[in-house]
C-alpha positions as CSV (number, residue, x, y, z in Angstrom):
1,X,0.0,0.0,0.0
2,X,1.5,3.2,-1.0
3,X,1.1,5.8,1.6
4,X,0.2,9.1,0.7
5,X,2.8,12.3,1.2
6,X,1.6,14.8,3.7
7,X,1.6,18.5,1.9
8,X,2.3,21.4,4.1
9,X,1.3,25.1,3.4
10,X,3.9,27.0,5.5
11,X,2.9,30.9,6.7
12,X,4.9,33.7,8.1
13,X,4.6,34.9,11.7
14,X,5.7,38.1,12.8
15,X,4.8,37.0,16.0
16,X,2.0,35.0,18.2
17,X,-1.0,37.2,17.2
18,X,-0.1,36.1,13.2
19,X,0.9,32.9,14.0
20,X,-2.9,31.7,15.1
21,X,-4.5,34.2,12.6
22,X,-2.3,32.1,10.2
23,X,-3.3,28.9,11.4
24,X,-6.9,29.8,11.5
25,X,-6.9,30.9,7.8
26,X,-5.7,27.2,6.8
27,X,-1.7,27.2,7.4
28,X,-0.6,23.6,8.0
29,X,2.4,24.7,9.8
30,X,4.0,28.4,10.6
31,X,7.3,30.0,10.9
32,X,8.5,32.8,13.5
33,X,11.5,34.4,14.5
34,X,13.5,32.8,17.7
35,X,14.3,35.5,20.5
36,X,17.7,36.1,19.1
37,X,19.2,34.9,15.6
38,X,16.6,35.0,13.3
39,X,17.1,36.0,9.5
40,X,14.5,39.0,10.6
41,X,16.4,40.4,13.6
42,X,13.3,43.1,13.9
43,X,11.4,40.3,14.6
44,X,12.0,38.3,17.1
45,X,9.7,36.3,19.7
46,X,9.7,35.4,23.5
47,X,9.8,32.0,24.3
48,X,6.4,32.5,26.5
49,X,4.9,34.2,22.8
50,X,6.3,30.7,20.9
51,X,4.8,28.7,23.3
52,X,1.7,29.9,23.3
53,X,1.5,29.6,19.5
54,X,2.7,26.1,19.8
55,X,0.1,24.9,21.7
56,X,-2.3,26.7,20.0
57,X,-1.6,24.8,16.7
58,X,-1.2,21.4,18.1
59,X,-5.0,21.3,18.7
60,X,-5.1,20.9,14.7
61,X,-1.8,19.3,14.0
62,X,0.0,21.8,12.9
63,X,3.4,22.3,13.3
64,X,5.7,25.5,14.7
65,X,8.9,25.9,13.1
66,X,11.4,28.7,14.7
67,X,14.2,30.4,12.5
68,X,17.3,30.8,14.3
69,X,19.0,31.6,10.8
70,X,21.8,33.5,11.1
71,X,25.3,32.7,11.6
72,X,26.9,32.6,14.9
73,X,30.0,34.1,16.4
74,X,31.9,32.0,18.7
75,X,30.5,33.6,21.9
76,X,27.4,33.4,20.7
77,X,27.2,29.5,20.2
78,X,26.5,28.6,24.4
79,X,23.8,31.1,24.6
80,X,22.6,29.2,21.4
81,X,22.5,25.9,22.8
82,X,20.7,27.1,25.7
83,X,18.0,28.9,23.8
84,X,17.5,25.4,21.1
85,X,17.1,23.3,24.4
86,X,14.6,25.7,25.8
87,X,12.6,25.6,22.3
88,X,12.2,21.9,22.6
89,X,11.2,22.1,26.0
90,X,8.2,24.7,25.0
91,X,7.6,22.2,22.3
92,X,8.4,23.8,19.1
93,X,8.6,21.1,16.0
94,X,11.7,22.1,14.3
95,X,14.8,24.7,13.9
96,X,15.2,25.9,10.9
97,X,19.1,27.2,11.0
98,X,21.9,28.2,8.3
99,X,25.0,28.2,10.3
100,X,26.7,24.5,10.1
101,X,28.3,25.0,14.0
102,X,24.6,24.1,15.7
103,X,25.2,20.6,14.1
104,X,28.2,20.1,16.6
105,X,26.5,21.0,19.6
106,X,24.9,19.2,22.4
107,X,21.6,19.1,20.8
108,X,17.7,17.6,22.2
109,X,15.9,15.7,19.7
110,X,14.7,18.4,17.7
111,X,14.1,18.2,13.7
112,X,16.4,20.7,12.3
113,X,15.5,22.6,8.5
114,X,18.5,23.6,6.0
115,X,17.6,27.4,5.8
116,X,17.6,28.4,1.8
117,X,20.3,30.7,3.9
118,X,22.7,27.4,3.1
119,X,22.0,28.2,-0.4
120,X,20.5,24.8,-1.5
121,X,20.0,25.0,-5.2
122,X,22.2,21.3,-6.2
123,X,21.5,17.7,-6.1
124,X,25.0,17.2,-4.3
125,X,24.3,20.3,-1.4
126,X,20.7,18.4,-0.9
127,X,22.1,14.7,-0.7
128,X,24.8,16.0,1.6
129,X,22.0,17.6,4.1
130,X,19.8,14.3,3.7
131,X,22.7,12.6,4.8
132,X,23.6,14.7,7.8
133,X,20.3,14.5,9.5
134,X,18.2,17.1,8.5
135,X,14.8,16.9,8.1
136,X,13.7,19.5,5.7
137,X,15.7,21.6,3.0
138,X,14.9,24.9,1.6
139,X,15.6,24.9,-1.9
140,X,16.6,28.5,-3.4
141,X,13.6,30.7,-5.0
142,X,16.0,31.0,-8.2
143,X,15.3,26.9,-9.2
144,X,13.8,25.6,-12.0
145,X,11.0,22.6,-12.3
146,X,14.0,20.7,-13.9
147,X,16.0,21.8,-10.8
148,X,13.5,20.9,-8.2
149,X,12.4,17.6,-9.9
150,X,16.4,16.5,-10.5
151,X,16.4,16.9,-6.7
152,X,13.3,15.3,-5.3
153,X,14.5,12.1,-7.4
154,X,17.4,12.5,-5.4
155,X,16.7,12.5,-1.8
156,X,13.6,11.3,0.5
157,X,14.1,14.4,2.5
158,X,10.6,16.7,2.2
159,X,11.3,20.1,0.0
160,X,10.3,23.3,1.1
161,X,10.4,25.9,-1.8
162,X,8.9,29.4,-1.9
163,X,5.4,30.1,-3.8
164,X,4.7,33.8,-2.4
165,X,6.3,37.0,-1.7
166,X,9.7,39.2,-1.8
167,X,12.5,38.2,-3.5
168,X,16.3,38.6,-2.5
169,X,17.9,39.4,-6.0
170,X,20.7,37.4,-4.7
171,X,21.0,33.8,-4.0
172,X,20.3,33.1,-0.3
173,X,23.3,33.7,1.4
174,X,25.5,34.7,-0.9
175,X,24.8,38.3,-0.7
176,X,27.3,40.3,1.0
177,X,26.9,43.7,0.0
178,X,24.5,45.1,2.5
179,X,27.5,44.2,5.1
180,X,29.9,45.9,2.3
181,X,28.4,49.0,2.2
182,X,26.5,49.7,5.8
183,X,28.1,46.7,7.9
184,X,24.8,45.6,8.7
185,X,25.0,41.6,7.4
186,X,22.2,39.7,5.5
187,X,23.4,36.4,7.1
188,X,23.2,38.3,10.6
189,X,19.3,39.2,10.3
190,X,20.2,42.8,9.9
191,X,20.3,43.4,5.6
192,X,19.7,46.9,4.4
193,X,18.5,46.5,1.4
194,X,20.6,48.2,-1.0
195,X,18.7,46.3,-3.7
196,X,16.0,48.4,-3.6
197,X,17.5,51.5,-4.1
198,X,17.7,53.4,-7.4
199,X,20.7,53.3,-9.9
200,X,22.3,54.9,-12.8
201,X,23.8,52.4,-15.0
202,X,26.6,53.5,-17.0
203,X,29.7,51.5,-19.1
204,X,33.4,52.0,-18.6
205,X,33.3,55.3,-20.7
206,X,30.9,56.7,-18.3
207,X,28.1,56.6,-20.8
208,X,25.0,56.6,-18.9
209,X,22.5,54.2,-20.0
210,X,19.9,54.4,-17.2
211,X,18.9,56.6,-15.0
212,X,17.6,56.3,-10.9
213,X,16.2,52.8,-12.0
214,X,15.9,50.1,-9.5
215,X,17.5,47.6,-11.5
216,X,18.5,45.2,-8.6
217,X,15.2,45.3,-7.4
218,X,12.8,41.9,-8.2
219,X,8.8,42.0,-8.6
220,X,7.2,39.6,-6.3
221,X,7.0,36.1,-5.9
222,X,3.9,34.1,-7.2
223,X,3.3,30.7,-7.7
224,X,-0.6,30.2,-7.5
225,X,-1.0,28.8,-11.1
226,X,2.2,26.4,-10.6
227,X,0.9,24.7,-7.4
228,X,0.3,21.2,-9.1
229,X,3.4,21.7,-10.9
230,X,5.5,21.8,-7.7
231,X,3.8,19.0,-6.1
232,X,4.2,16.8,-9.2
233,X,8.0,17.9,-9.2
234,X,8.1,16.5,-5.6
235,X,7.7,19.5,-3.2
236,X,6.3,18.9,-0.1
237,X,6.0,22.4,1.8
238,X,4.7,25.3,-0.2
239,X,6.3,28.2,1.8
240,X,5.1,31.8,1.9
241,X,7.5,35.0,2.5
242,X,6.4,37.5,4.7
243,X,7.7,37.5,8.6
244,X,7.6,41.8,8.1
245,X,4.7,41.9,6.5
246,X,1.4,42.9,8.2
247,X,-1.5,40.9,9.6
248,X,-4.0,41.9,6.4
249,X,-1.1,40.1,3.8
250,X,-0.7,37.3,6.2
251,X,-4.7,36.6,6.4
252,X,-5.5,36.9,2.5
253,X,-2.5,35.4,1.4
254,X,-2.6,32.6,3.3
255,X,-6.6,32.5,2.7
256,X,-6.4,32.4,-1.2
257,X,-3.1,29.7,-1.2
258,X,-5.1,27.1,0.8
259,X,-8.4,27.6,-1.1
260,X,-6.0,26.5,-4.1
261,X,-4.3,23.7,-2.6
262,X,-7.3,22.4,-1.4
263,X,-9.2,22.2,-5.2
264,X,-5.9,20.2,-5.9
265,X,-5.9,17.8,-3.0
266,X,-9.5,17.0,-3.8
267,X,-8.8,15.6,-6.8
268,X,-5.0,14.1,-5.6
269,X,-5.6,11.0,-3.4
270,X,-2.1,10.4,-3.4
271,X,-1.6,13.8,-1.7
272,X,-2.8,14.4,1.7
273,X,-3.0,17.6,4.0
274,X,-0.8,17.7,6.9
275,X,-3.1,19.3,9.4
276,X,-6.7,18.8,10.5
277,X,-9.7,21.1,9.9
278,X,-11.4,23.1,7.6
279,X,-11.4,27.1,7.6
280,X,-13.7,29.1,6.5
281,X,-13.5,33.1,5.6
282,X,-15.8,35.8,6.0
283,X,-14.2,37.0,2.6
284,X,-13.1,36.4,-0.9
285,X,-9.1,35.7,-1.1
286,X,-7.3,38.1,-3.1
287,X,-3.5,38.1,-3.8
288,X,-3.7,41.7,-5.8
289,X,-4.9,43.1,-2.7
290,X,-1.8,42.8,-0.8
291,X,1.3,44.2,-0.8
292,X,3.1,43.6,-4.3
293,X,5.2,45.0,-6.5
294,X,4.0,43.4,-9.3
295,X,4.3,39.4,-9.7
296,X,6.8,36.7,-11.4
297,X,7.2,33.3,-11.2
298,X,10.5,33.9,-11.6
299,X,13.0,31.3,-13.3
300,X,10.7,28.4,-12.4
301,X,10.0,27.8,-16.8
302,X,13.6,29.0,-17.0
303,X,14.2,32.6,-18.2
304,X,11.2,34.3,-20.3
305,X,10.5,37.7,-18.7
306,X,11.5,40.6,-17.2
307,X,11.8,40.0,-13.6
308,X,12.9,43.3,-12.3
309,X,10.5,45.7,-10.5
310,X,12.2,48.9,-12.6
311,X,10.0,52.2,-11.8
312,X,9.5,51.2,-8.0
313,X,10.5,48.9,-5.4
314,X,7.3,49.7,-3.4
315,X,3.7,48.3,-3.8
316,X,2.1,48.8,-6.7
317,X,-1.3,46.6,-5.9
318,X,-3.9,45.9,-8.6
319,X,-5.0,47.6,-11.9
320,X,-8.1,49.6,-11.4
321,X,-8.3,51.4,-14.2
322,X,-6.8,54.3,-17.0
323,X,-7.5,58.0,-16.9
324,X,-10.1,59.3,-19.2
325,X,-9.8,62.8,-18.2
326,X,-8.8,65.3,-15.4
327,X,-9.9,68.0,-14.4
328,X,-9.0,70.7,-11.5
329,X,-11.8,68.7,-9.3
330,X,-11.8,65.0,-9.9
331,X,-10.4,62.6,-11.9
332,X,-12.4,60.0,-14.7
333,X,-11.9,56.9,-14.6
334,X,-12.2,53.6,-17.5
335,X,-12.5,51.4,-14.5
336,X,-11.9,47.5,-14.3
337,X,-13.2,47.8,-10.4
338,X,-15.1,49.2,-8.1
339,X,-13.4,51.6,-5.8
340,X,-14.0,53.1,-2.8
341,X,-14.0,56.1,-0.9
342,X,-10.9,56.2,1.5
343,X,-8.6,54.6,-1.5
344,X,-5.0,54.5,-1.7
345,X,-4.6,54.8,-6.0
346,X,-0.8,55.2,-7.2
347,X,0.4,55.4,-10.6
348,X,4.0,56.2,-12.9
349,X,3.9,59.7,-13.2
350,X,6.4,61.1,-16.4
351,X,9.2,61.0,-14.0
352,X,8.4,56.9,-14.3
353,X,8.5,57.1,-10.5
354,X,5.2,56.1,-8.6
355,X,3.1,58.5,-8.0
356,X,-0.1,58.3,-4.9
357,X,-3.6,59.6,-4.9
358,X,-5.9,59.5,-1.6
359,X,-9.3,59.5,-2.4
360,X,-11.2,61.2,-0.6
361,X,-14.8,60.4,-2.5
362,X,-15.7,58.1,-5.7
363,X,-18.6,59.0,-7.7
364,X,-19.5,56.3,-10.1
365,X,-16.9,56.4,-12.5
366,X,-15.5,59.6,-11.0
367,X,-12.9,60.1,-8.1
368,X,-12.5,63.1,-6.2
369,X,-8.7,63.4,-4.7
370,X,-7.2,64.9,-2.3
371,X,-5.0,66.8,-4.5
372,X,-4.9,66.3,-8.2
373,X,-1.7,65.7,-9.2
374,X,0.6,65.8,-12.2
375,X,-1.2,63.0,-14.5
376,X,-2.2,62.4,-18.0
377,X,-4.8,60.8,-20.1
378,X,-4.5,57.0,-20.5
379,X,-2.3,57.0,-17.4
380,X,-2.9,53.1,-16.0
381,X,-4.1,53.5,-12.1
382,X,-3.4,51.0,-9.8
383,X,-4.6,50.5,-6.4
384,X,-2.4,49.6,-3.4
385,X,-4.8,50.5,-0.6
386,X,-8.7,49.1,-0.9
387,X,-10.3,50.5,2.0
388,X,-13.1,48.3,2.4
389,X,-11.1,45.5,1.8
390,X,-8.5,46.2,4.9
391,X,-11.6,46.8,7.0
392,X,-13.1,43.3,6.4
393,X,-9.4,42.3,7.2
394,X,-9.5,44.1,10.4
395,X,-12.2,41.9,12.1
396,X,-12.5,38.3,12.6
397,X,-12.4,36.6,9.2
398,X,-12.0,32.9,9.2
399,X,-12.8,30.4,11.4
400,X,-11.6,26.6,11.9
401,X,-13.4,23.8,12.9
402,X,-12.3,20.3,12.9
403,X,-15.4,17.4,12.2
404,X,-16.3,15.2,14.9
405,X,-19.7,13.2,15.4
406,X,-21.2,12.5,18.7
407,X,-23.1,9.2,19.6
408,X,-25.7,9.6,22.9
409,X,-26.7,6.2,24.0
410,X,-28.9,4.8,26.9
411,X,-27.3,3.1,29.4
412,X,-28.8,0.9,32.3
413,X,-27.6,3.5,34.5
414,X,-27.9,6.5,32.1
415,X,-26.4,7.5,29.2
416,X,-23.2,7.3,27.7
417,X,-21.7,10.1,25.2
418,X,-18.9,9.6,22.7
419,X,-17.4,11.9,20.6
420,X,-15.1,11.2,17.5
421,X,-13.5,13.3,14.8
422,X,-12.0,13.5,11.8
423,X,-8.6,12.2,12.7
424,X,-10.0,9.2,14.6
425,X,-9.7,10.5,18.0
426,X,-12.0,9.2,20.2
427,X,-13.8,9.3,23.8
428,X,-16.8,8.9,26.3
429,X,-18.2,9.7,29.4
430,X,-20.7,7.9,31.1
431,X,-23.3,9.6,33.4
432,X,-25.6,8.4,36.0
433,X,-28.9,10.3,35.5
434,X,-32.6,9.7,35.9
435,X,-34.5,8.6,32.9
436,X,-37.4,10.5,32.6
437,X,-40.3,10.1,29.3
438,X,-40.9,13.2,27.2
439,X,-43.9,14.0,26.2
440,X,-42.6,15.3,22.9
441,X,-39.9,14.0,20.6
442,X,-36.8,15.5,22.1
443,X,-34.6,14.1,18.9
444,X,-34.2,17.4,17.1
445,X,-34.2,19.5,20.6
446,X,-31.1,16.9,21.6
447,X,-29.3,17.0,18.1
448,X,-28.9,20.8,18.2
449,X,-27.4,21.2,21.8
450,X,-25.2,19.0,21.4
451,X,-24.1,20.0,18.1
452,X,-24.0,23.9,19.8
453,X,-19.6,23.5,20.1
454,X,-19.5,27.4,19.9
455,X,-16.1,28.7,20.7
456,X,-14.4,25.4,20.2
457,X,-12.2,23.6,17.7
458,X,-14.9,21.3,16.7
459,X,-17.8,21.3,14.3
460,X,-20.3,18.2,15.2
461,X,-21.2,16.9,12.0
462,X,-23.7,14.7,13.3
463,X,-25.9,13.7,16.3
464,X,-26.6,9.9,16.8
465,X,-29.4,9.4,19.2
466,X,-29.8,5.5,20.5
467,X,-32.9,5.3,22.9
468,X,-35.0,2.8,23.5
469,X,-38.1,5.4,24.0
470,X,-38.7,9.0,23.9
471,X,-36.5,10.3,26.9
472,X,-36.0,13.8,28.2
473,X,-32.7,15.3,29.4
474,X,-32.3,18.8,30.7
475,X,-30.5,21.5,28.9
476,X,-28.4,22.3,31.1
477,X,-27.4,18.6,31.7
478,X,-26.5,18.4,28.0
479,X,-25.1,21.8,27.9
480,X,-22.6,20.9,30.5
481,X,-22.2,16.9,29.1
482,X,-20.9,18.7,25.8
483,X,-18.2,20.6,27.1
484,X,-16.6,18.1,29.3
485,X,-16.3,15.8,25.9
486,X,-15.2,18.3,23.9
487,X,-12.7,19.5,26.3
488,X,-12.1,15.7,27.0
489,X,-11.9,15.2,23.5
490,X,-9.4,18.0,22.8
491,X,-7.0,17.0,25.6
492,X,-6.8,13.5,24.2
493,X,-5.8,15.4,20.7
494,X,-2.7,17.4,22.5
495,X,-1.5,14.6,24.3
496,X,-1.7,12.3,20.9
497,X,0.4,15.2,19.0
498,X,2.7,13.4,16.7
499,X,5.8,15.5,17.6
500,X,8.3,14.3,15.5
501,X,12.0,14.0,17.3
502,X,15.5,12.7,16.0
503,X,18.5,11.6,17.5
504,X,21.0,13.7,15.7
505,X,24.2,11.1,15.4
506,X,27.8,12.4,14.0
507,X,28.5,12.5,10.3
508,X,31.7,12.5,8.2
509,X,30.7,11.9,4.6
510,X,32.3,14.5,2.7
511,X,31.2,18.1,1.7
512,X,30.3,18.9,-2.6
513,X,32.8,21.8,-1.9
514,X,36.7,20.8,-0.7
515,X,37.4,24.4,-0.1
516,X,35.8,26.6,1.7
517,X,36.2,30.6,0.8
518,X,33.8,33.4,2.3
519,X,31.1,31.7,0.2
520,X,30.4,29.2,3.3
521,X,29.6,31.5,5.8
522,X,32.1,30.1,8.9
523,X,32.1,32.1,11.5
524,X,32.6,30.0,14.3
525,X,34.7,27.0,15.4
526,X,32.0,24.6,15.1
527,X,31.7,25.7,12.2
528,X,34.6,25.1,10.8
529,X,34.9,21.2,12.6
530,X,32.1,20.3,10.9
531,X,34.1,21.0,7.4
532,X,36.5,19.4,8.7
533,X,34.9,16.4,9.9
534,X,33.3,16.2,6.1
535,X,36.0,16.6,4.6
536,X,36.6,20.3,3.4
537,X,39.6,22.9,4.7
538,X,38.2,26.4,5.4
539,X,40.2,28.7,3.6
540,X,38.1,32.0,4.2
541,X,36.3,32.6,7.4
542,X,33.0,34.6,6.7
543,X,32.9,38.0,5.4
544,X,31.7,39.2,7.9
545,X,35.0,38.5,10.3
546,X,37.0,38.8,7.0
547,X,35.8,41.1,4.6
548,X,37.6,39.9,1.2
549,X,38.9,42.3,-1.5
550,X,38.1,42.6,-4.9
551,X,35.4,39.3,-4.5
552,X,31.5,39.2,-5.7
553,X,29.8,40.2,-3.1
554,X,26.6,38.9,-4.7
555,X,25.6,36.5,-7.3
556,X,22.1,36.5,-8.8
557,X,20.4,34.6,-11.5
558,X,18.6,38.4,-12.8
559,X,20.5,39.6,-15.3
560,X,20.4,43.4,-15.9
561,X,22.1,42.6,-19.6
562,X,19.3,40.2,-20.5
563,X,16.5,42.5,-19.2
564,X,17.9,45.1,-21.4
565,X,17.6,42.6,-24.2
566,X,21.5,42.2,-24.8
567,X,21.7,38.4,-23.7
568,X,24.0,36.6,-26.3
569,X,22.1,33.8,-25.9
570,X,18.8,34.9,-26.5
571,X,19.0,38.1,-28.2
572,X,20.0,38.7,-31.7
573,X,20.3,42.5,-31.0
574,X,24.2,43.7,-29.5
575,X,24.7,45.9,-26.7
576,X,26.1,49.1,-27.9
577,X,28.2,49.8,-24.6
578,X,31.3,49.4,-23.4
579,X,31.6,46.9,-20.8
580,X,32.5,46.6,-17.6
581,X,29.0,48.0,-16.8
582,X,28.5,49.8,-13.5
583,X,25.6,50.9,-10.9
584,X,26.2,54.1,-8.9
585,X,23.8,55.2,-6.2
586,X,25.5,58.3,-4.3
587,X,29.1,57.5,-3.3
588,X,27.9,54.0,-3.7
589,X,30.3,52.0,-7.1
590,X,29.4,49.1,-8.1
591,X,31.0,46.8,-11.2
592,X,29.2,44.0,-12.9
593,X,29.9,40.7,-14.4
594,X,28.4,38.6,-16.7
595,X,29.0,34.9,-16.7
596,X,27.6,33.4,-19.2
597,X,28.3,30.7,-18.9
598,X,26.8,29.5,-15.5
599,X,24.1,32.3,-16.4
600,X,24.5,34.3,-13.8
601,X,25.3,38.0,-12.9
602,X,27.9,39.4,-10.4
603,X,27.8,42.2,-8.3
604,X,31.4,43.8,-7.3
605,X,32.6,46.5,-5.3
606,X,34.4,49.5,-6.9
């Protein structure tokens, strides 16, 4: 019998408040930031906040996962094991780390997840992490299906990949030049995002080619129409970016993804969700709504588009509409939606940067501003604030409720209740009461107090009623004889949570990479042991203890040269500059590369 492979749709939480809003909205398993070390350094958690969260998912089987993701200085490392012991003990289900040192220290049992921090993008990296005990890798968002499929045949390890959200123009980890410029380190939690700013490009003869153009900046992540596709390739955990992002994003987002997954499960037998219970939302799942900056599925069908976000590295939202005509009161709209007083609009003024409107009134096709600003006929309008829709968001909006049916039978000395759900789990009290004859059928009366589990994680599905004769029982008696089995009934669910735990056991099989340069990140003694227990020599300790001259400081698979339709590969038409090309910003001097060969970019210093 084949069994079928559990499919995880894995949310952001900022903190405790979006971790259960996540959950409720139909997340099989959420993410949050560890009290220290975490990728997100603005947003970390307290162990009382995780554990709260924790055991608020393990009444549907869903799973917490903490990101302690950064890499460690040797000081740091006993406060470290301290802090992963205490997360087991608050019962958190997995780690999800980057720096290679944790795997040499005295560790619980605690699944541990290969951050896409490691920068996991080959068969060898991921059959090398299978075999050293993790439990979960993070592929890079830059993979293609062929990528991803080449390495599910590979290992029996679940895949986490990215569907949703920001993208680093770099590959995971290999971006060093927020701690180049500023000193404040991507691998440390603490990047400032020099990718998002505006450039001039210009060649070696200072030609200028573009002007205050954010061409290191990406559009967003979006994989809702490659869902199957993933699965098929082998993924197992559909990941979605966001631990900054605010509760509104984390709600719809996660909303609309499992409303997909779900029409895809229903037809999948072979594919099972890994969490119990059904959510339901008080509105309709949107991804334009949210924060976006326009959306790609990046490199997943190889390269075939323009990935950049050019004019704007903020959120642009969705198309409403194009100007018909202005005038020095309101604006006229050819709208594609309705819109609604208290709207944020925005839109590329002739400067090509982005451009807001606040509207203060809409009247039919008309808008009333503010202020009118600088704008033109046939100028495209998008909208990045809908004001009834973050309302709606703003009040409870989904629900979850796991099935259960409930059996009341007579007994010679009562009655005995059972209550079972979806998952199987089962159990019964037995009370000692009176039996008295109605004078009335009390079936339907019975059926819908019992099935009355308000506030609770249950939804009774059905009522079976086995009496010999018309009896009647008190309200209040079944009033109170339902909440002691469903609290029964959800106690018996905790204590049967299938926490998963591994004995992490020593490893020596060798490392893809013999040497290792600044690329790998060591900056810590552990660290470099483990290399050297598989097999490697550290060269290079991190850049962050070692900055390195006259190195890439990041690599990415965007290429500015492609985008600008110069690729030798697949363009016919030449650039007509004179490389080396470079990106200035201020003081700021940056030098690309282009290797063609591995199709790739380089960033340099200088």
């Amino acid at each position: 019998m084949i069994t079928a492979r559990k499919i995880e749709l894995l949310a952001p939480a900022k903190n405790a408040e979006f971790g259960r809003e996540a959950i409720l909205h139909g997340a099989d398993a959420v993410y949050i930031g560890a009290p220290k070390f975490s990728a997100r350094a603005s947003a970390g958690n307290s162990l009382e906040d995780i554990e709260s969260l924790a055991k608020f998912a393990h009444q549907y089987h869903a799973r917490v996962y903490v990101a302690l993701n950064t890499i460690l200085n040797d000081e740091e490392l006993i406060e470290t094991e301290r802090l992963i012991h205490e997360l087991y003990e608050i019962g958190i289900d997995a780690l999800i780390i980057q720096d290679l040192g944790i795997m040499q220290l005295n560790l619980p049992p605690i699944p541990l997840h290969a951050s896409t921090q490691m920068d996991n993008r080959t068969v060898e990296k991921a059959i090398f992490l299978e075999k050293a005990g993790f439990s979960q890798i993070v592929l890079a968002r830059e993979l293609t299906i062929e990528e991803i499929t080449n390495i599910a045949s590979a290992v029996s390890t679940p895949l986490e990949v990215f569907i949703h959200g920001a993208l680093c123009v770099s590959f995971s980890g290999q971006c060093y030049l927020s701690s180049a410029l500023s000193g404040r380190s991507a691998n440390r939690g603490t990047c400032s995002q020099p990718c998002r700013l505006p450039y001039n490009l210009v060649d070696s003869d200072g030609t200028e080619i573009a002007s205050g153009k954010h061409l290191l900046s990406m559009k967003d992540l979006n994989q809702s129409n490659n869902l199957e596709e993933l699965l098929d390739a082998g993924v197992s955990s559909l990941k979605i970016e966001g631990r900054l992002k605010d509760l509104s994003y984390v709600k719809n987002v996660v909303a609309f993804y499992r409303q997909q997954l779900d029409k895809i499960l229903a037809q999948r037998t072979e594919l099972i969700r890994s969490s119990s219970g059904k959510s339901a939302y008080s509105f309709t799942p949107d991804l334009q709504k949210s924060f976006n900056r326009d959306f790609t599925d990046y490199f997943l069908h190889n390269r075939k588009e323009k990935v950049w976000s050019i004019d704007s590295p903020k959120s642009i939202g969705e198309f409403v509409g194009t100007v018909s005509e202005v005038t020095t009161r309101y604006i006229r709209l050819q709208a594609k939606a309705k819109l609604n007083n208290g709207d944020g609009l925005c839109f590329l003024n002739h400067k090509k940067e982005l451009d807001g409107i606040h509207v203060n009134r809409v009247e039919g096709d008309l808008i009333f501003p503010l202020r009118i600003p600088e704008i033109k006929k046939g100028t495209r309008i998008y909208r990045n604030n809908d004001h009834e829709f973050e309302k709606i968001l703003s009040k409870k909006t989904a629900e979850r409720k796991i099935s259960a049916q409930i059996q009341l039978r007579e007994t010679s000395i009562g009655f005995e209740l059972k209550m079972e759900d979806e998952d199987g789990f089962c159990t019964s009290i037995d009370y000692s009461a009176k039996k008295e004859t109605a004078q009335k059928d009390q079936t339907e009366n019975i059926k819908n107090n019992l099935k009355k589990t308000g506030d609770t994680i249950f939804s009774v599905a059905s009522v079976d009623i086995q009496f010999s004769e018309n009896l009647f029982i008190p309200a209040s008696s079944l009033s109170q004889w339902r909440r002691e089995i469903t609290e029964k009934l959800l106690l018996i669910r905790l204590e049967n949570y299938p926490r998963q735990e591994i004995v992490h056991m020593p490893t020596t099989h060798a490392f893809p990479t013999k040497e290792i340069t600044y690329l790998g990140n060591v900056s810590n003694n552990k660290a470099k042991s483990f290399y050297v227990q598989h097999q490697a020599s550290v060269k290079q300790q991190a850049f962050e203890l070692e900055q390195q001259s006259d190195v890439p400081l990041m690599f990415t698979r965007h290429c500015i040269k492609h985008s600008m339709g110069w690729c030798p590969k697949d363009h016919q038409e030449k650039s007509p500059y004179k490389e080396p090309f470079f990106l200035l910003h201020d003081k700021t001097k940056l030098r690309l590369e282009f290797d063609c060969k591995q199709c790739q970019m380089k960033v340099y210093k200088g």
